[in-house]
Backbone as CSV, one residue per row, in Angstrom:
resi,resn,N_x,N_y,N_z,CA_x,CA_y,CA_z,C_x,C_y,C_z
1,UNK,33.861,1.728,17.988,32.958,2.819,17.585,33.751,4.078,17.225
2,UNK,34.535,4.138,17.957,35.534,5.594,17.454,36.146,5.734,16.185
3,UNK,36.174,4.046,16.155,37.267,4.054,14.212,36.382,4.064,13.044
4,UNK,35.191,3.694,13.638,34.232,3.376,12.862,33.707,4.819,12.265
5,UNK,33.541,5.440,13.326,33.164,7.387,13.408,34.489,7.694,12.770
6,UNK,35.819,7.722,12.910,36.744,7.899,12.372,36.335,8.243,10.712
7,UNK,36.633,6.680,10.190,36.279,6.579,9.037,35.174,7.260,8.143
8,UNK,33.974,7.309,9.254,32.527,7.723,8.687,32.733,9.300,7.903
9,UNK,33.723,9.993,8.949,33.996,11.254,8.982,35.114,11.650,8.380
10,UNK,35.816,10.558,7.725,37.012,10.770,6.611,37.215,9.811,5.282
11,UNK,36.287,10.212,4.470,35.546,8.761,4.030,36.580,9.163,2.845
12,UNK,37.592,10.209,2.351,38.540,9.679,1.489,39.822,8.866,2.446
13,UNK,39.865,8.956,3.546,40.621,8.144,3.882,40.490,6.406,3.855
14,UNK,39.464,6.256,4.549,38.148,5.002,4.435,38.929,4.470,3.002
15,UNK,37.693,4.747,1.908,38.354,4.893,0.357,39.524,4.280,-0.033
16,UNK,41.002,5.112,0.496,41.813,4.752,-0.265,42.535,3.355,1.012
17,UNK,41.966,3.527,2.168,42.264,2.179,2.851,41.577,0.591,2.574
18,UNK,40.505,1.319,1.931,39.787,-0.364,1.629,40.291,-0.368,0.260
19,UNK,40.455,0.653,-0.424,41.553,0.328,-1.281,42.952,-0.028,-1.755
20,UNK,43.706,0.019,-0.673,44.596,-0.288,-0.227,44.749,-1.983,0.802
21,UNK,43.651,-2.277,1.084,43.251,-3.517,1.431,43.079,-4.460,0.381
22,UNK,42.436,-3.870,-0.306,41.657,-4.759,-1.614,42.593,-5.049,-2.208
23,UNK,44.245,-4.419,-2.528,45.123,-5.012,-3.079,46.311,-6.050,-2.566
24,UNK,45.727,-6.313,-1.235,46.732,-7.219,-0.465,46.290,-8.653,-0.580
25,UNK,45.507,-9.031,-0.967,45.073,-10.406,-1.637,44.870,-11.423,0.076
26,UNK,44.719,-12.530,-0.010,44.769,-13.386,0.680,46.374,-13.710,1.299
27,UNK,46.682,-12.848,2.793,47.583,-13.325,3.665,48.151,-14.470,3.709
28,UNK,46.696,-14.725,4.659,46.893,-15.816,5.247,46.893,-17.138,4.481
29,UNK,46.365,-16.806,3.570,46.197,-18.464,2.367,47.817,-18.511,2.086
30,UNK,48.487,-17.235,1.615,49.633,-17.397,1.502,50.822,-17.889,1.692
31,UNK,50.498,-17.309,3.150,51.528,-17.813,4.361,50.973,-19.568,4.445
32,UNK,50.104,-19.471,4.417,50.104,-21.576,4.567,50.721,-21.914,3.365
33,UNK,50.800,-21.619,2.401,51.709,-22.295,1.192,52.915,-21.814,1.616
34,UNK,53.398,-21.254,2.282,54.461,-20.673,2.164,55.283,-21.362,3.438
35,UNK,54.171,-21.754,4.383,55.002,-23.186,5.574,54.733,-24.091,4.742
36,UNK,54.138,-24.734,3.664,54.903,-25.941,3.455,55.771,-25.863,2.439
37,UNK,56.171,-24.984,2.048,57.415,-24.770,1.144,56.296,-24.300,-0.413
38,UNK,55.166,-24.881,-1.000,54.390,-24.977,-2.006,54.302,-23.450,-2.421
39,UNK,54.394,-22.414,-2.069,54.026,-21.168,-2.216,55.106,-20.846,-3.711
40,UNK,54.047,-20.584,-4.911,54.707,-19.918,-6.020,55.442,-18.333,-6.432
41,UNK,55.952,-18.562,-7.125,56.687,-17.385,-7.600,55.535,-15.921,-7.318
42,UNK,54.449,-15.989,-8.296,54.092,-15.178,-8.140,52.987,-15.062,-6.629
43,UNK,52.772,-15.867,-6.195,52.483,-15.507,-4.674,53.325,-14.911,-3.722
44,UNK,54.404,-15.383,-4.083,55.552,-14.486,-2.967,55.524,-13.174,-3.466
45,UNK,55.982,-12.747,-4.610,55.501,-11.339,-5.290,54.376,-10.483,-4.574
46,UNK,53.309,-11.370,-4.536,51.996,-10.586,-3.984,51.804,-10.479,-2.517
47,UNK,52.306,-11.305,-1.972,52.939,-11.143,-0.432,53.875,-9.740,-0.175
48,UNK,54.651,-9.785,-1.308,55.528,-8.729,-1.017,54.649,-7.408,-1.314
49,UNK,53.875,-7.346,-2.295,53.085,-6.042,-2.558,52.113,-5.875,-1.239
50,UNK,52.014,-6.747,-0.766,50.920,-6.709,0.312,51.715,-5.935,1.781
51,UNK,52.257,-6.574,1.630,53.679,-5.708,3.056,53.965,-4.760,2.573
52,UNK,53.967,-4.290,1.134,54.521,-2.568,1.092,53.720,-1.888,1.331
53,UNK,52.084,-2.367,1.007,50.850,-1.393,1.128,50.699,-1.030,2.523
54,UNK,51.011,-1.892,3.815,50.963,-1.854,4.903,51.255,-0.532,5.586
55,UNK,52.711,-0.063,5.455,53.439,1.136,5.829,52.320,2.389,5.668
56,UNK,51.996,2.400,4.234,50.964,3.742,3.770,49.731,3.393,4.744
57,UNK,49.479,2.480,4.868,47.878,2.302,5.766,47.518,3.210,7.058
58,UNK,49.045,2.338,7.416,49.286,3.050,8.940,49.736,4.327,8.743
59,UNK,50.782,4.939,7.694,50.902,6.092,7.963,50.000,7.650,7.625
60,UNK,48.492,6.674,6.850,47.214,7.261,6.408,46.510,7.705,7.836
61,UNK,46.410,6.730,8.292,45.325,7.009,9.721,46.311,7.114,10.944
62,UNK,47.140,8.132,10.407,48.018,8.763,12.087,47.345,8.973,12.564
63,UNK,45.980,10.242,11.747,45.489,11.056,12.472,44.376,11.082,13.065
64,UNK,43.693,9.285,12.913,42.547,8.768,13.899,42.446,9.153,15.293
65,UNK,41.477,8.280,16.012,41.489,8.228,17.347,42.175,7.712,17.600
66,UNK,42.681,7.467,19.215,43.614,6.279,20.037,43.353,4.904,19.724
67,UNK,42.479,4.513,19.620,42.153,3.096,19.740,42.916,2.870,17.962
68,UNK,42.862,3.739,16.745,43.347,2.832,15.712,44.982,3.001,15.641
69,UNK,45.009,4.490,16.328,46.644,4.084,16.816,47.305,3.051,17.812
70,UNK,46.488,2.602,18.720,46.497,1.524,19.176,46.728,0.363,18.202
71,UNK,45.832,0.067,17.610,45.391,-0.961,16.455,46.972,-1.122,15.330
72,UNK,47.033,0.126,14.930,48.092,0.395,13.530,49.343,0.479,14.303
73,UNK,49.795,0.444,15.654,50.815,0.473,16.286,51.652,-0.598,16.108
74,UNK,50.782,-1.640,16.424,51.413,-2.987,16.070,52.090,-3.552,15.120
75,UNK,51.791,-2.929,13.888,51.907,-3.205,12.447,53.374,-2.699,12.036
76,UNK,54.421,-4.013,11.309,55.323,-4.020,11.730,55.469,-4.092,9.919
77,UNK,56.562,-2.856,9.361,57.141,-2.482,8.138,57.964,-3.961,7.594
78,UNK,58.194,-4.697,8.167,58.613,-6.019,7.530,59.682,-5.354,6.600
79,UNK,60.756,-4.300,6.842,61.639,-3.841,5.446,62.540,-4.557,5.259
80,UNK,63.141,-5.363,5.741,64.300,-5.693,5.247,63.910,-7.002,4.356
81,UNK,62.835,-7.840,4.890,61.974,-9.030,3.961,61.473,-8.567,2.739
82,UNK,60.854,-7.327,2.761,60.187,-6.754,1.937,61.420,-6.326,0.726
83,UNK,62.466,-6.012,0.825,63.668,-5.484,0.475,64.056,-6.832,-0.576
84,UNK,63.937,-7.933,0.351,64.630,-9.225,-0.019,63.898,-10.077,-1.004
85,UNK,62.652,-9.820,-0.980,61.543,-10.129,-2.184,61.699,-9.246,-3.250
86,UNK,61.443,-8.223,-3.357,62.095,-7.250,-4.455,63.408,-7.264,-5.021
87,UNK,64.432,-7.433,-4.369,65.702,-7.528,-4.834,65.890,-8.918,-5.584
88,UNK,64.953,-10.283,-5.170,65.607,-11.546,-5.375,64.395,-11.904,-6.670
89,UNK,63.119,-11.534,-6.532,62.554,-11.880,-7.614,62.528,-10.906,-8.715
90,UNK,62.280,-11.983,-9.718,61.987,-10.799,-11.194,61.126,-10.211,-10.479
91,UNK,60.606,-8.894,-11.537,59.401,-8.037,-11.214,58.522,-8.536,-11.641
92,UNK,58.967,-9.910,-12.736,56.822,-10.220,-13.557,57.573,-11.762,-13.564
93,UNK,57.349,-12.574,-12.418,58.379,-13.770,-12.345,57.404,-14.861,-12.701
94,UNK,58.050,-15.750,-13.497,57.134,-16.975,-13.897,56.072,-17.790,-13.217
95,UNK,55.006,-18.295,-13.694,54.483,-19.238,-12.773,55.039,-19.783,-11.603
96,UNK,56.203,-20.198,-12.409,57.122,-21.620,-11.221,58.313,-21.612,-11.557
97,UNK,59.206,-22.266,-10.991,60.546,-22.250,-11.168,60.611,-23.286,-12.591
98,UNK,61.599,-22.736,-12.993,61.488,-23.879,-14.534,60.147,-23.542,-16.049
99,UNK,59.872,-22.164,-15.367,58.988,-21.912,-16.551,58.619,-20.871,-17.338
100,UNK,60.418,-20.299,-17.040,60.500,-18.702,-17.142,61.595,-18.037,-16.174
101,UNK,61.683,-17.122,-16.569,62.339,-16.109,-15.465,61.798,-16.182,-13.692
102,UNK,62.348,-16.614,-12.815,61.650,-16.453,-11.253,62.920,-15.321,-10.596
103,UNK,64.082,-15.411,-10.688,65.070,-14.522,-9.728,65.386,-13.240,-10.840
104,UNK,65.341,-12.317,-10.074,65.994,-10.795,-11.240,67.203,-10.938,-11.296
105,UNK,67.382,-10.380,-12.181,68.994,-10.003,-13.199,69.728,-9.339,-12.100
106,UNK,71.227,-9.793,-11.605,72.203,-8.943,-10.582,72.207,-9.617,-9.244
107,UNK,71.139,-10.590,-8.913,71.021,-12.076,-7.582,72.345,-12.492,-7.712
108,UNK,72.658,-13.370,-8.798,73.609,-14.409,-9.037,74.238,-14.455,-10.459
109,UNK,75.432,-14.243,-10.494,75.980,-13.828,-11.544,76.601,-15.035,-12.615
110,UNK,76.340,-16.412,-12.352,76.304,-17.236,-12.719,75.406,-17.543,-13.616
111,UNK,73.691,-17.496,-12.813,72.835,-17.016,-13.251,72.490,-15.883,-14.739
112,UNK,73.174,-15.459,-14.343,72.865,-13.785,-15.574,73.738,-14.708,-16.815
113,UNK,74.800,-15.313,-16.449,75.814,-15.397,-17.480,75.357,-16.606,-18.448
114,UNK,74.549,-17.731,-17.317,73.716,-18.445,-18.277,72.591,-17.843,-19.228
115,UNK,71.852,-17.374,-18.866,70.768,-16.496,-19.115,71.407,-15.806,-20.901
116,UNK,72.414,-15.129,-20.433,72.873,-14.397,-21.093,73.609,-15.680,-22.788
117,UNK,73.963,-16.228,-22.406,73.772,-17.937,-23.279,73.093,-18.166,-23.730
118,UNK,71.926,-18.315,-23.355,70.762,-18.911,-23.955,70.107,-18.328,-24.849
119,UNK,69.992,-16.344,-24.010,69.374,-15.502,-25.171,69.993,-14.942,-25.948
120,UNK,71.453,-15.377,-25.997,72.049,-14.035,-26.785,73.047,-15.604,-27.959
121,UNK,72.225,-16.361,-27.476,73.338,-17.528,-28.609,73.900,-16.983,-29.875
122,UNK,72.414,-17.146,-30.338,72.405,-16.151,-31.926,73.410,-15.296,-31.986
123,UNK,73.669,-14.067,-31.581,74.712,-13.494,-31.691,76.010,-13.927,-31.533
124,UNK,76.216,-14.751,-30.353,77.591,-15.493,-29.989,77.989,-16.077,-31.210
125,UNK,77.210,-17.106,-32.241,77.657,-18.056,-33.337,77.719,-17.223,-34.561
126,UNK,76.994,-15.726,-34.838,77.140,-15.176,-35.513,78.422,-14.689,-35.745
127,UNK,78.738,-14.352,-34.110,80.280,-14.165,-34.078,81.286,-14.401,-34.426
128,UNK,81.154,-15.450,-34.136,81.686,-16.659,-34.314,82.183,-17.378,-36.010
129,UNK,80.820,-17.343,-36.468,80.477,-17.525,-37.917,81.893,-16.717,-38.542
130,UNK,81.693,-15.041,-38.503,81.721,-13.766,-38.959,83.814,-14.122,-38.898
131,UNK,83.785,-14.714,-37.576,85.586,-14.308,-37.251,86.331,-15.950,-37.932
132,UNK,85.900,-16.850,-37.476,86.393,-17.848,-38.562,86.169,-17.464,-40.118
133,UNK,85.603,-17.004,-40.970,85.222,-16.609,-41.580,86.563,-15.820,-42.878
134,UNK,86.628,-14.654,-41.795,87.531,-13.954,-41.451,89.271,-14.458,-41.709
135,UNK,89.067,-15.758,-40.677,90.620,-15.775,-40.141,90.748,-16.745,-41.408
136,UNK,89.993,-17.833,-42.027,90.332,-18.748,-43.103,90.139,-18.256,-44.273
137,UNK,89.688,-17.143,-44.786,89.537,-16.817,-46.029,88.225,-17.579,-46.447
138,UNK,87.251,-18.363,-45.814,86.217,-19.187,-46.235,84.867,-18.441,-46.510
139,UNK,84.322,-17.481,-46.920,83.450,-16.222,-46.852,82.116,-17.187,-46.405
140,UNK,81.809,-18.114,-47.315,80.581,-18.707,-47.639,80.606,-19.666,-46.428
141,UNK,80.964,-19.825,-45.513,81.151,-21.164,-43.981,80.133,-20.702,-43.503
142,UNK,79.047,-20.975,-42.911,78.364,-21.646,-41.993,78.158,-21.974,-40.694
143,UNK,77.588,-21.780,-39.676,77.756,-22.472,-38.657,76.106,-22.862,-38.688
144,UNK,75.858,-23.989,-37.916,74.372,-24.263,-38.073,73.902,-25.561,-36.629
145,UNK,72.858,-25.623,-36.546,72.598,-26.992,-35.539,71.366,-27.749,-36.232
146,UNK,71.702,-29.016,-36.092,70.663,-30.467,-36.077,70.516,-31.108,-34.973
147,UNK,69.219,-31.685,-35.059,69.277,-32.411,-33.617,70.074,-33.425,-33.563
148,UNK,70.848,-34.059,-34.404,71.567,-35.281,-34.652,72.761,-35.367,-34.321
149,UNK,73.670,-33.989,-34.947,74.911,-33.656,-35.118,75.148,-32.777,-34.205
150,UNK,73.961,-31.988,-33.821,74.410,-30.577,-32.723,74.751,-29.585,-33.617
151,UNK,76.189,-28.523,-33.170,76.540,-27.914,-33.723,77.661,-27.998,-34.833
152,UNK,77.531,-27.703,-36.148,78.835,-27.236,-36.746,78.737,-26.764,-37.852
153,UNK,80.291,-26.586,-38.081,80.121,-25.346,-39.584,80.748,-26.591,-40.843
154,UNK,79.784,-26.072,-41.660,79.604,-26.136,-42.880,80.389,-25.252,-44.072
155,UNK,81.271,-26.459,-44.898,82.547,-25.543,-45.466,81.613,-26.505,-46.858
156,UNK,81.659,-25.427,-48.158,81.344,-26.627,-49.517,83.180,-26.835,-50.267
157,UNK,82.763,-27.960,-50.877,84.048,-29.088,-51.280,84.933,-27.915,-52.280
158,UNK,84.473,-26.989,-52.324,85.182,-26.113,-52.932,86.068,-25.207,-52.330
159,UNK,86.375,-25.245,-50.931,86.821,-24.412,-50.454,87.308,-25.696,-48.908
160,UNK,87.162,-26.639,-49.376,88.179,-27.820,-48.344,89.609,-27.558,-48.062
161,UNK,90.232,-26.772,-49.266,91.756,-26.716,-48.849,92.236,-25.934,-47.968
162,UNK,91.049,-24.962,-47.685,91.090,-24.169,-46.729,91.057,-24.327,-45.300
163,UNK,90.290,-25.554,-45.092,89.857,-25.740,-43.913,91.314,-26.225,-42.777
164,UNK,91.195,-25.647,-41.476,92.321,-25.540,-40.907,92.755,-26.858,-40.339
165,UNK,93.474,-27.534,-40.168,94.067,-28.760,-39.726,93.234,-29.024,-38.398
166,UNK,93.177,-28.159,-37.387,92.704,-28.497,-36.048,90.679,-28.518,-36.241
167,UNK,90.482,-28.276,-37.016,89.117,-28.523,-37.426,88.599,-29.936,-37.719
168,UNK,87.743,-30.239,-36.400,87.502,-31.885,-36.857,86.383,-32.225,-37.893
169,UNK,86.486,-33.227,-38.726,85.119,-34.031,-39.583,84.401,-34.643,-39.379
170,UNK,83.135,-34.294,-39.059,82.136,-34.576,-38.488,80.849,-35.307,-39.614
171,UNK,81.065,-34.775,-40.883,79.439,-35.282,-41.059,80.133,-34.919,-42.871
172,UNK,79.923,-36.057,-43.798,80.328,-35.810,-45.082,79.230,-35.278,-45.747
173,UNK,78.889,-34.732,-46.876,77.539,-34.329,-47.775,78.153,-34.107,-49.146
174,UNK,77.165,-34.269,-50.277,77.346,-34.681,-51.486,78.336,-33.108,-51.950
175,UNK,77.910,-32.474,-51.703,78.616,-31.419,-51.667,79.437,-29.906,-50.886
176,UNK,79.206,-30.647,-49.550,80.087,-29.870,-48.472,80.594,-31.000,-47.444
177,UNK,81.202,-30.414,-46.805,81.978,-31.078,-45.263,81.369,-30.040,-44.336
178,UNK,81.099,-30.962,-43.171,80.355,-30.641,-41.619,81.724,-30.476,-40.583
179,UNK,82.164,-29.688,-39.978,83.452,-29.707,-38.913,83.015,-29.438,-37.747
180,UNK,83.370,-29.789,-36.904,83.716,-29.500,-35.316,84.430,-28.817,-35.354
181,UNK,84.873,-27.619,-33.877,86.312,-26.909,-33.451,85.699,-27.389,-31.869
182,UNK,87.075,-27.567,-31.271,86.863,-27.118,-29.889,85.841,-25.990,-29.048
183,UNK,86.053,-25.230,-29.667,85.441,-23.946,-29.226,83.745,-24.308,-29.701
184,UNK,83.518,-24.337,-30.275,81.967,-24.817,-30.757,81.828,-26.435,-30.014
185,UNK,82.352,-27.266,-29.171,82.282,-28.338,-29.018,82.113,-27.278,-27.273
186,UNK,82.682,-26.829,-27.035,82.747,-26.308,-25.651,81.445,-25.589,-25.663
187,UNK,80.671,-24.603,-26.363,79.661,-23.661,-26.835,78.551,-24.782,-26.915
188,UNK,78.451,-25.447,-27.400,77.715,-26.695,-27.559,76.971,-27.521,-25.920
189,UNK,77.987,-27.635,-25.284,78.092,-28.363,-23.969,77.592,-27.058,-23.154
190,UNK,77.806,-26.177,-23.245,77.423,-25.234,-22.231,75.981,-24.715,-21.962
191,UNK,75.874,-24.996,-23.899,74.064,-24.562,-24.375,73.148,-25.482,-23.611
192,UNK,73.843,-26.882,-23.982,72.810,-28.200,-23.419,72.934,-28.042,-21.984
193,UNK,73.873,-28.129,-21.150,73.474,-27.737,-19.800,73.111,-26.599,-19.186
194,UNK,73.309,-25.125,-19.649,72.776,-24.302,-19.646,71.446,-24.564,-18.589
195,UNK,70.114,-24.873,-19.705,68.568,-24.688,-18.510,68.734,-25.663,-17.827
196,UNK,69.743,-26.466,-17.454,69.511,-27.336,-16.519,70.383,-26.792,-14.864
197,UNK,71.440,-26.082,-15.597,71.685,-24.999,-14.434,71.343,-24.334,-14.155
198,UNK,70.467,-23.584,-14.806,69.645,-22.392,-14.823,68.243,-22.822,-13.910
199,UNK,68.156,-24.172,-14.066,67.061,-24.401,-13.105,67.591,-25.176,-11.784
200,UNK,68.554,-25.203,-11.613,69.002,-25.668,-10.342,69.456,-24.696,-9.618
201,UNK,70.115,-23.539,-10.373,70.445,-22.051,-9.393,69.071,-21.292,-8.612
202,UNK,67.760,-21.566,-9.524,67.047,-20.695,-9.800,66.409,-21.024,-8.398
203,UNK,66.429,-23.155,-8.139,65.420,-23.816,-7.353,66.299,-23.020,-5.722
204,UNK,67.892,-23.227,-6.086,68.211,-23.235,-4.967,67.937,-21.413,-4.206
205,UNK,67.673,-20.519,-5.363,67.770,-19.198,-4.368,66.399,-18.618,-3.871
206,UNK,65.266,-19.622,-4.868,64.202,-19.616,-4.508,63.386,-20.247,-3.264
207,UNK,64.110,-21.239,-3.217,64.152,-22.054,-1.824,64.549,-21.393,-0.745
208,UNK,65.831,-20.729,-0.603,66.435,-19.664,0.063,65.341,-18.235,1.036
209,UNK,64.669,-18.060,-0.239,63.786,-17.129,0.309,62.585,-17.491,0.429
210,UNK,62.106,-18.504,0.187,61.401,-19.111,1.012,61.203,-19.281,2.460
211,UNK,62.279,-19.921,2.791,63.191,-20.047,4.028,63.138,-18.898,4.840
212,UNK,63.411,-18.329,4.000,63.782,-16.508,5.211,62.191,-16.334,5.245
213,UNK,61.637,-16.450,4.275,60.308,-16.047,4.596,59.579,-16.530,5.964
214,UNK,59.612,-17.769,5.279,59.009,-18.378,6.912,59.885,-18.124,8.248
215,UNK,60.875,-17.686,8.149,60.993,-17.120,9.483,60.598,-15.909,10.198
216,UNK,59.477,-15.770,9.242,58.966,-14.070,9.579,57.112,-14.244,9.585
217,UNK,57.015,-15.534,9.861,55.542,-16.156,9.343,54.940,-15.701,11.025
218,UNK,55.352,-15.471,11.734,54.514,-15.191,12.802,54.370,-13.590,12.821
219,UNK,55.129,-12.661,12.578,55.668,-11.099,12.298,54.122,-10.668,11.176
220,UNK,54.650,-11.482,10.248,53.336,-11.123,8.961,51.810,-11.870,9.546
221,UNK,51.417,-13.149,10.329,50.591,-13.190,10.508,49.833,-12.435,11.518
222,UNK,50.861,-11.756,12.190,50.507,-10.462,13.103,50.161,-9.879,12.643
223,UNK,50.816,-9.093,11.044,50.285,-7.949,10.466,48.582,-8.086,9.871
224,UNK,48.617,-9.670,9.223,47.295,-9.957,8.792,46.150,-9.737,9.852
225,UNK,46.639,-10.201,10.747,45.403,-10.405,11.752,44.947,-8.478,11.804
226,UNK,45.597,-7.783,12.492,45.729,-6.573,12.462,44.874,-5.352,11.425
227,UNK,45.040,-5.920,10.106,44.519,-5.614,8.419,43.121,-6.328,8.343
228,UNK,42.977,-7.471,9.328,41.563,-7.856,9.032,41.222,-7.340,10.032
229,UNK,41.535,-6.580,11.041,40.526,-6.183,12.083,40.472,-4.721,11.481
230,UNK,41.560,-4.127,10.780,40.816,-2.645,10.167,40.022,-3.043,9.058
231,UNK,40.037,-4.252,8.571,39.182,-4.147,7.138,37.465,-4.566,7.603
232,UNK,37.489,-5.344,8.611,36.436,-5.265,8.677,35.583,-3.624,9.389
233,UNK,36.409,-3.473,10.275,35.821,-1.941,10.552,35.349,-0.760,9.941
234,UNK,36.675,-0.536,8.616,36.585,-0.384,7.897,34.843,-0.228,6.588
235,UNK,34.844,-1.639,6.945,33.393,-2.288,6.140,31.847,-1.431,7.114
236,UNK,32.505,-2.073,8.124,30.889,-1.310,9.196,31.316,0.160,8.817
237,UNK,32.028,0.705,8.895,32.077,2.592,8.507,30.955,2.523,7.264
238,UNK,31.573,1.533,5.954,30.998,1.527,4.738,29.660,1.280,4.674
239,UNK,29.145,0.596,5.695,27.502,0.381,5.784,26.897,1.573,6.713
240,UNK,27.529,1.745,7.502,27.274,3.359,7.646,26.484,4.353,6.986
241,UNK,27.743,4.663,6.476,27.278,5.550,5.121,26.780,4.892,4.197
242,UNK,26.040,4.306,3.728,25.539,3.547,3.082,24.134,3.198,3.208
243,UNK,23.854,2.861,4.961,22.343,2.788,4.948,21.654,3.825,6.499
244,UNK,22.730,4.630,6.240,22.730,5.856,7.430,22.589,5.344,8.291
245,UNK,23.419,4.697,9.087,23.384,4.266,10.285,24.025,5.455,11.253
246,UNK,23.414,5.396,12.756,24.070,6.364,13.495,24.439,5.456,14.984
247,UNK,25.361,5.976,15.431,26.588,5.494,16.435,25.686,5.311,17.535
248,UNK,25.511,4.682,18.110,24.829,4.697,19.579,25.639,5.014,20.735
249,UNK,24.494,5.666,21.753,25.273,6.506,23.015,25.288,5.252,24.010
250,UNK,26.397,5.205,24.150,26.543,3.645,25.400,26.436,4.626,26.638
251,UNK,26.134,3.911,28.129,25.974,4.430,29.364,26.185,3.260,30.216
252,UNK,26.289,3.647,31.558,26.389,2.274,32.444,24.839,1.914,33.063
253,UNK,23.831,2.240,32.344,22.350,1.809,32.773,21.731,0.333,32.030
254,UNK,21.225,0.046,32.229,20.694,-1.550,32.232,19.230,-0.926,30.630
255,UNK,19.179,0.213,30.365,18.167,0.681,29.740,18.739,0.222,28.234
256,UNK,17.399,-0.174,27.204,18.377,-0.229,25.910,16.663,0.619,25.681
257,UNK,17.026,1.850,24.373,16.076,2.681,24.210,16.675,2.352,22.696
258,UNK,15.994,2.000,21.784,16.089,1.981,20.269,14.733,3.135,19.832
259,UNK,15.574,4.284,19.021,13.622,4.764,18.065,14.002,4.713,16.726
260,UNK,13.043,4.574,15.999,12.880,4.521,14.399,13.948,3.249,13.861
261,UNK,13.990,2.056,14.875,14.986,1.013,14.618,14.850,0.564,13.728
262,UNK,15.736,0.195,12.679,15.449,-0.846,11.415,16.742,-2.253,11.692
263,UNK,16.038,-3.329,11.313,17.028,-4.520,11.676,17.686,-4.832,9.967
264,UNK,18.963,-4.890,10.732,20.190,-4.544,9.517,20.208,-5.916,8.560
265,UNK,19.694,-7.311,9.134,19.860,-8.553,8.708,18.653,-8.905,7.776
266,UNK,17.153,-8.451,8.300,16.082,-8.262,7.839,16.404,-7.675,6.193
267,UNK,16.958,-6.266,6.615,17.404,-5.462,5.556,18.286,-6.024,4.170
């Protein structure tokens, strides 16, 4: 009754706490995906937004009665987990592992460097293109991919005498030659395994924090339990004000005196 009067009597506080509730989504559904390992990318995300909102809750209603400092006492900042979700996931992380971005840029630097492969190819072969180019006198060369052949550059029969000895022959045409180099044979191999490392780094650091997570699954289901006992209180404040309800005077007498009663269920 005191938190309830609390609230009644600080109804922008009320407000921005059930608003601040309303963005913590389902805990506890969470945390069960999250013991059997099943819990997605972006659920852990929303777990984590849900533990940051926590801190402001409690540090909103310092200035309640005893009983919600009692209540909000318990409620435990989870920072260094909270720290470890932010730091390890993207900020807008894929469905699932393997279907997009799931870990942020600066985790694993292996990671970044694949990443950095995949999206920045184009430029790498342009490079590439631009400096062989360059070093043979061949202006008009090529570099290109088929699904057949993979990668290579393309010299026309007019400009064969040019082509450098360590350049292998790969693919004849009525009017050019197809070559291999080492270096594009290495560029090649790195592209194709590339998302396949990229999804085995991604499974293993995601798994990782998983892991840490659930070792904090009793800590956070503390906090939940805690968030549903202010949210529902919370709610009775809101019907309160809402269908003017007033606080009743408790006593140690056996008397129950109701006047002008209206039944709330009826209602």
């Amino acid at each position: 009754y005191d938190i309830v009067q609390y609230f009644t009597e600080n109804q922008e506080v009320l407000q921005q706490t059930q608003m601040d509730l309303g963005k913590m989504g389902d805990i506890e559904r969470i945390l069960g995906r999250v013991a059997n390992g099943k819990a997605l990318p972006r659920e852990v995300m929303q777990l984590g937004r849900a533990l940051a909102l926590a801190p402001p809750v409690k540090e909103r209603c310092a200035g309640g009665p005893e009983a919600l400092g009692k209540l909000l006492g318990k409620l435990s900042a989870c920072g260094k987990l909270l720290t470890e979700i932010r730091t390890t996931l993207d900020p807008d992380p894929a469905a699932q592992v393997g279907k997009g971005p799931v870990i942020g840029t600066g985790v694993d630097r292996e990671l970044d460097d694949l990443r950095a492969l995949s999206s920045g190819g184009k430029d790498y072969l342009l490079q590439m293109q631009q400096r062989e180019a360059e070093r043979t006198g061949i202006a008009s060369l090529k570099i290109a991919y088929n699904n057949v052949f993979g990668y290579y550059i393309e010299v026309r029969n007019t400009f064969k005498d040019k082509v450098p000895p360590e350049w292998i022959r790969k693919q004849t045409l009525v009017n050019a030659e197809r070559y291999i180099t080492e270096e594009l044979k290495e560029y090649e191999e790195k592209i194709l395994t590339a998302e396949e490392r990229l999804y085995a780094i991604e499974t293993r650091l995601y798994g990782a924090l998983i892991a840490h997570i659930q070792e904090h699954i009793p800590e956070i289901q503390r906090n939940s339990r805690i968030l549903a006992k202010l949210d529902v209180l919370a709610g009775f404040a809101e019907q309160a004000l809402e269908r003017h309800y007033c606080r009743p005077q408790m006593d140690d007498t056996l008397s129950l005196d109701i006047r002008q009663g209206r039944h709330p269920v009826i209602e």
